[in-house]
N, C-alpha and C positions, 0 to 999 in steps of 0.2 A: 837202253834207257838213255835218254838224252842228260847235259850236263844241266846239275841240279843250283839253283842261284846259292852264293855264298851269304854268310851271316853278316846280315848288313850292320850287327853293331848297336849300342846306344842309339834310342831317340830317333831311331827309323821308324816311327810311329806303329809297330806293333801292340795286337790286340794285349788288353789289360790278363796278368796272371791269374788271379782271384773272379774274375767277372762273372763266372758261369754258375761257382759250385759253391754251396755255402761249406763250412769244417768238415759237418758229418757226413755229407755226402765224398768231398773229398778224402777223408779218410776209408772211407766204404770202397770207394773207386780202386783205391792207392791195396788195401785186402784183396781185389777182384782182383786185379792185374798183376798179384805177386803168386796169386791161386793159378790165372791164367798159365803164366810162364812155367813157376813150378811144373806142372801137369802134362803142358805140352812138352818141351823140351825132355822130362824123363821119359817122353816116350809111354805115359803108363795106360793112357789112350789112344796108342797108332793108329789105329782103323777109323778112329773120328775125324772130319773133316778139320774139324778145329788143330788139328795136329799136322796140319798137310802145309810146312813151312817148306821154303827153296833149301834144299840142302846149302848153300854158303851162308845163309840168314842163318840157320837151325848152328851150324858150325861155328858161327862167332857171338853168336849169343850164349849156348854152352860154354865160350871159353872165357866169357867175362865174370868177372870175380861175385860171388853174391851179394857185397855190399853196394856196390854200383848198379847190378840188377834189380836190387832194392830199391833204391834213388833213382831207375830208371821206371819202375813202378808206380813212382807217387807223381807221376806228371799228368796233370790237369784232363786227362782225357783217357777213351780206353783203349788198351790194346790188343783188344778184340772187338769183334762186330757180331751183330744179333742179326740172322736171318730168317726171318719164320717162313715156317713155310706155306707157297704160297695158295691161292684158293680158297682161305678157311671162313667158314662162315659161323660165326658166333654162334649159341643157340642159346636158349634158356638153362639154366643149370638144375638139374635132376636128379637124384640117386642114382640115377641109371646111364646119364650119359652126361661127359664131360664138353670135349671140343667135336664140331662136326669132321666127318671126313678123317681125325684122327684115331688111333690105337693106344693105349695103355699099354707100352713097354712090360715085360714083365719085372719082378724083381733082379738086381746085379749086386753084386761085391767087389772087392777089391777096388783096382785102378779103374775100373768102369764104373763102380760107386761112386768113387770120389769124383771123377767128370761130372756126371749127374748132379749129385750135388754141386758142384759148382755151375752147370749149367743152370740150374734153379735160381740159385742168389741172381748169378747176373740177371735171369727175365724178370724178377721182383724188382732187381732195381732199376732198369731199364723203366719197368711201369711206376716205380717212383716220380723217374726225371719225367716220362708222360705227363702223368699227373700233377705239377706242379711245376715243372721248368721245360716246354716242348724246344725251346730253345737251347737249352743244354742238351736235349736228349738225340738233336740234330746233327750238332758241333761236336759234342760229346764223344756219342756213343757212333755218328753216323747212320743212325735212324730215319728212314726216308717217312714225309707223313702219311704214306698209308700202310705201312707199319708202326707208325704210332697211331694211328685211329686202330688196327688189329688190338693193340694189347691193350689200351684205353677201354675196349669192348667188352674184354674178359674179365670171367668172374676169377677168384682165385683158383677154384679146382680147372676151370679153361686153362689157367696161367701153369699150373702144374704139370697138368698133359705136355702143352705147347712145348714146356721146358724140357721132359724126355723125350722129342722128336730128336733122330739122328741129323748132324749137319746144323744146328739151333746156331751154336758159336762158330765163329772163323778168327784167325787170326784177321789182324789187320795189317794190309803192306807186308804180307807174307814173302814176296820175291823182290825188295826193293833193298839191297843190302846195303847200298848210299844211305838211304833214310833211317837205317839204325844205325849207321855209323854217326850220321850228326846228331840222332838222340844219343847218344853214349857221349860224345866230344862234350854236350852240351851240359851233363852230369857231371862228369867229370872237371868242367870247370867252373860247376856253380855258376853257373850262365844263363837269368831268367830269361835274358833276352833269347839269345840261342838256342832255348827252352820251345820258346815261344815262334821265334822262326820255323825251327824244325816239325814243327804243328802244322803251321802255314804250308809247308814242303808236303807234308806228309797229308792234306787236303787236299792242295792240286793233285799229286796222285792218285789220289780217290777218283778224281775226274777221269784221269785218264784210264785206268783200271776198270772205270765202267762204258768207256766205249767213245768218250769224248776229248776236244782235242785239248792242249793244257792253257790259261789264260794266255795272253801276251797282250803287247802291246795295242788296243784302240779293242780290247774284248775284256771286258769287265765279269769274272766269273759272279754269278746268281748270289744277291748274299744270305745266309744261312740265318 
């Protein structure tokens, strides 16, 4: 991975802290992402995708303290991504059948319960941000729009299937151990800015991660 830009500091005109999310969604968010972390890190899901972090990412996240875990939780966006999966053709909802082309998982317990469940909350609030902020749910969550027209589609019993498909959640910036280290630097010093930069960092990498090359100079990435 190439060298990632440094925290430009005050008044480098980064995007506003608050602009996306009103309280309750941010507090909702800040719940997700501390369920996130819990789940994956103990390992109580390993066979899920959403748990498939780089071993040095997975090693120094484990060794940060839980209160800065926590504060590294409540930042503006998720740290995880929603992948549905793909092909699915909406249908009418029925007694009889939920999502096309899907399965009804059977019933789980234990640490496969609790994933589940938390895969639920996230696709509910994922169709929250749909529903009311497609712009949040972009920046946010990293939502491409026609995964947000899929969940926008569904009824709730659709949304409940979707959300026990294997593979639903992913980490985000699963193998980028630079980009956790400046979310952590940037908690650690009470640093909206660097908060906020480290988002910025951790965008372009979205770019590139999906197969494209990263902004630079006279190339304006697409704005969200």
């Amino acid at each position: 991975m190439g060298t990632l830009p440094s925290d430009p500091g005050p008044g480098a005109g980064v995007p506003a802290r608050h602009g996306l999310l009103p309280p309750a969604l941010r507090r909702d968010l800040a719940d997700l992402n501390n369920q996130f972390l819990d789940l994956t890190l103990a390992g109580e899901a390993s066979g899920e995708p959403g748990c498939n972090w780089a071993e040095p990412v997975r090693r120094r996240l484990r060794e940060i303290d839980r209160p800065t875990r926590t504060r590294m939780a409540a930042v503006p966006f998720a740290l995880f991504r929603l992948v549905p999966p793909a092909l699915i053709a909406p249908t009418p909802a029925t007694p009889t059948n939920a999502v096309a082309d899907l399965t009804v998982p059977p019933p789980v317990s234990g640490g496969q319960g609790r994933w589940i469940s938390f895969t639920h909350q996230a696709t509910f609030f994922a169709r929250r941000l749909v529903d009311g902020a497609a712009l949040a749910a972009n920046v946010v969550l990293d939502l491409a729009p026609e995964a947000q027209s899929l969940l926008g589609a569904l009824c709730p019993s659709q949304l409940a299937t979707l959300a026990a498909q294997p593979g639903i959640v992913r980490p985000r910036w699963p193998d980028h151990l630079r980009f956790w280290e400046m979310l952590e630097a940037a908690v650690r010093r009470d640093s909206s800015e660097a908060l906020q930069w480290a988002h910025c960092v951790g965008v372009c990498l979205l770019d590139i991660d999906a197969g494209g090359a990263p902004p630079g100079p006279g190339r304006r990435r697409p704005r969200r």
